[in-house]
Residue, then its C-alpha position, 0 to 999 in steps of 0.5 A: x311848107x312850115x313857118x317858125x313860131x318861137x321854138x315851133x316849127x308849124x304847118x303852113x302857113x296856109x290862107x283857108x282852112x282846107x288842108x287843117x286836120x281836126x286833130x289837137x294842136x296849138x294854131x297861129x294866126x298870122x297876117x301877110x303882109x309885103x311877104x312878111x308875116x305878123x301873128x296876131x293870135x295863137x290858141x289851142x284845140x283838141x279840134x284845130x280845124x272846127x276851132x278855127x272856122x268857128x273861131x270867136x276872135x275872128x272879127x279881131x283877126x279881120x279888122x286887125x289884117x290888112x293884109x291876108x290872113x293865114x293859119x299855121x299848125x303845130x299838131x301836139x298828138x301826144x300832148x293833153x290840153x295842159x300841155x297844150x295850153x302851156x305852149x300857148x301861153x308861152x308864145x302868147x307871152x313871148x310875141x303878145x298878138x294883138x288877138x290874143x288876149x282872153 
């Protein structure tokens, strides 16, 4: 299963965080509702899943959901944090999630 972000083909979008891999990558937070999903953050991580299940956004990403919140992965392997954090900015601009700002 993916879902598309900009130019990205992520995994998931899954509703815990049960299937992540602790490897770096660019994750998506999305919010389903009526079978559409809306993203309401992206970020980066050299450790996707501890990131997302310590995450300090995450009271943003509840009250801002009023539907069911999912998390898809892009895993970036062969990327360092630079590389990383130029995909995060792009999709931050491209889609500007009411979440994502730093």
């Amino acid at each position: 299963m993916s879902i598309i972000v900009g130019n990205y083909s992520f995994e998931g979008p899954y509703t815990s965080t049960e299937k992540l891999e602790n490897k770096s990558g660019i994750y998506a937070i999305h919010c389903l509702i009526d079978g559409k999903y809306y993203l309401i953050d992206v970020g980066e991580s050299s450790e996707v899943r501890n990131r997302i299940e310590n995450h300090d956004r995450r009271e943003c990403w509840i009250k801002n959901c009023k539907g069911t919140l999912t998390v898809s992965v892009y895993y970036t392997p062969g990327l360092q944090q630079t590389g990383r954090m130029n995909i995060e900015q792009t999709l931050r601009q491209q889609f500007q999630p009411i979440c994502g700002k730093q």
